[in-house]
C-alpha positions in Angstrom: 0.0 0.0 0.0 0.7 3.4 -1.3 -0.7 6.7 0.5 0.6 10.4 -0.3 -1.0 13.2 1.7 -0.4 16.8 0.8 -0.5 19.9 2.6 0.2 23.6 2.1 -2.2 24.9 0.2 -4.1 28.0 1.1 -5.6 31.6 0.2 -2.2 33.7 -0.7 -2.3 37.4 -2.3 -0.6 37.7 -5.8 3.1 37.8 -5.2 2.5 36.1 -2.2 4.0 32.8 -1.6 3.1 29.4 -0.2 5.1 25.7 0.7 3.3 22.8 -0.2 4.3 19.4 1.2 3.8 15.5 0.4 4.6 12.8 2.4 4.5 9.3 1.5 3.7 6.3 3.5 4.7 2.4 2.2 3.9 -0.9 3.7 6.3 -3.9 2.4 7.9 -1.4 -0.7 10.6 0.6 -0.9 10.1 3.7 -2.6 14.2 4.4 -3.6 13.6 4.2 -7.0 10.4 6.6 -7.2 9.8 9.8 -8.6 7.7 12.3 -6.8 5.7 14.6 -8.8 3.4 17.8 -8.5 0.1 18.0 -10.9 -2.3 20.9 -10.9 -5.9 20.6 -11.6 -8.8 23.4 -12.7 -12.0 23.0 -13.2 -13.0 22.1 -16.4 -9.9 21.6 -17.6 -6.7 18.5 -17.6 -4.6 17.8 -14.9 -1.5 18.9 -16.1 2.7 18.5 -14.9 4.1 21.1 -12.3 7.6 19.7 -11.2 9.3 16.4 -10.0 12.1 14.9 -8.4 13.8 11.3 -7.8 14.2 10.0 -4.4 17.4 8.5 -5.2 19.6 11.6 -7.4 17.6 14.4 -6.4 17.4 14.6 -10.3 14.4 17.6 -11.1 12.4 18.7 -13.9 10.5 21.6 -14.5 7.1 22.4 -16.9 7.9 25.3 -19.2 5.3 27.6 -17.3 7.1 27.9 -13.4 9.5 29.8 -15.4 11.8 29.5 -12.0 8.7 30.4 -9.6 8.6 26.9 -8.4 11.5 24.6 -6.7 10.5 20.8 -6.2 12.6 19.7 -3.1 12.9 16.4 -1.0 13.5 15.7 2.6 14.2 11.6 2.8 14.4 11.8 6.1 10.6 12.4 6.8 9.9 10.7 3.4 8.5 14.4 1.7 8.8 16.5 -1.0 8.1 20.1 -0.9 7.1 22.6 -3.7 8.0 26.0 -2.8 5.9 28.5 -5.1 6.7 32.1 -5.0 5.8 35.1 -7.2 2.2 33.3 -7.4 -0.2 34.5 -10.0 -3.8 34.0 -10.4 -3.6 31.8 -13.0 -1.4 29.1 -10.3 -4.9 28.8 -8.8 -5.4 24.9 -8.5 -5.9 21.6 -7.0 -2.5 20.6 -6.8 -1.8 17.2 -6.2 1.1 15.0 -5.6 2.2 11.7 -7.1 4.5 9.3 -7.5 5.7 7.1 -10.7 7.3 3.6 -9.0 9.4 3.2 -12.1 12.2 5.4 -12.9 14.7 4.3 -15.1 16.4 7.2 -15.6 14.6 10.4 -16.8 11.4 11.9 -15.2 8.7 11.4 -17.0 5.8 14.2 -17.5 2.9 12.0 -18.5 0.3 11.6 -15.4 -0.6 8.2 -16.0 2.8 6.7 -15.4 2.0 9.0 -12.1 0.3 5.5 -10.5 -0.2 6.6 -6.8 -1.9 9.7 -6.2 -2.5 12.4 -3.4 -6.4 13.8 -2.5 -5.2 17.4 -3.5 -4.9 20.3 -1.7 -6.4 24.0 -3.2 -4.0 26.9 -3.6 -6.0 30.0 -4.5 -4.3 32.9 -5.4 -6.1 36.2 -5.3 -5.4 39.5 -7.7 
């Protein structure tokens, strides 16, 4: 069994900033060999790649739009990975939700349904 649980999300002013966070919990898995990743979700519309990172190399990538707003991060020792999101515009309102892909082999992938464990979401809402 699988379980991520994010947190962090919140009401923040345009400019403003906010820390979301993910931990994940395993029973009888390692998750060494994971990447952690960080959708976003709005209504109406596909849930789309934010960031991610590999447990193992720290190894990150980036969608075109954070445009260096957003650092993915990882804390092993609690088993989490953060998203820090500063400079936050309207437009970042979203579900966000974290997940992870069990098989890397190399090179983080973008595509949510290699993404096979998945947070509930928590709602970042970013007013003008």
């Amino acid at each position: 069994q699988v379980q991520l649980v994010e947190s962090g999300g919140g009401l923040v002013q345009a400019g403003g900033s906010l820390r979301l966070s993910c931990t994940i919990t395993t029973s009888g898995r390692t998750f060494s060999r994971y990447v952690m990743g960080w959708f976003r979700q709005a209504p109406g519309k596909e849930r789309e790649f934010v960031a991610a990172i590999s447990w193992s190399a720290g190894l990150k990538y980036y969608a075109d739009f954070v445009k260096g707003r957003l650092t993915i991060s990882r804390d092993n020792r609690n088993n989490t990975i953060y998203l820090e999101m500063n400079s936050l515009k309207p437009e970042d309102t979203d579900v966000y939700y974290c997940a992870a892909d069990p098989s890397f082999s190399g090179s983080i992938t973008t595509r949510r349904n290699e993404y096979i464990y998945w947070g509930q979401g928590t709602q970042v809402t970013v007013s003008s």
